[in-house]
C-alpha positions in Angstrom: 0.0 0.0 0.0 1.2 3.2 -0.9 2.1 4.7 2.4 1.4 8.4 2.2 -2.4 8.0 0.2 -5.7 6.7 0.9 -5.4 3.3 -0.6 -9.4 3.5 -1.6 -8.9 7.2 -3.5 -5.5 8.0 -3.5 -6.1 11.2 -1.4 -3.0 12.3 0.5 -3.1 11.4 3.9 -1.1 14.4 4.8 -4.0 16.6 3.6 -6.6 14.6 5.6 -8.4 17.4 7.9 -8.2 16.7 11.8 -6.1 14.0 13.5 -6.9 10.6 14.4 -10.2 9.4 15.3 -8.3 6.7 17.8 -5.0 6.1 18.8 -3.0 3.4 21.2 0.2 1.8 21.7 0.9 -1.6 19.8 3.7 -3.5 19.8 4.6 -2.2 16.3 4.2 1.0 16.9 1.3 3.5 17.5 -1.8 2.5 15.4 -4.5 4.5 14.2 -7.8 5.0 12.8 -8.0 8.1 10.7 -11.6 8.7 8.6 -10.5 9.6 5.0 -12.6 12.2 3.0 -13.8 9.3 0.6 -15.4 7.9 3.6 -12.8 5.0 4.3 -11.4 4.1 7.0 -7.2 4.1 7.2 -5.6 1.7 9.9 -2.4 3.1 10.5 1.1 2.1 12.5 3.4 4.8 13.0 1.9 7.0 9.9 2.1 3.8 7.4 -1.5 2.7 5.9 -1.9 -1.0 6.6 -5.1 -1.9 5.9 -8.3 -0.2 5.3 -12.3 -0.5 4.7 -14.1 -0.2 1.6 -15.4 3.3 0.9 -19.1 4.0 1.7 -19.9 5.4 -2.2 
């Protein structure tokens, strides 16, 4: 997955509005859940995408 887009639209995460809708300490890393404008949602340890749902469109 490309680590710096939305996997679903290829918006740039970096240009998401907001911050994380949840956060907490793994053992990889920190891992988030981060709503993107497409209406997916981005799983994400230490800022890398790895994984996310199907968009609601």
């Amino acid at each position: 997955m490309e680590a710096n887009k939305c996997p679903r639209c290829g918006w740039p995460l970096a240009e998401l509005p907001g911050s994380a809708t949840t956060s907490q300490r793994v053992s990889q890393g920190r891992l988030e859940y981060v709503r993107c404008l497409c209406g997916s949602w981005l799983a994400r340890v230490d800022g890398v995408v790895i994984g996310a749902t199907k968009s609601q469109l």
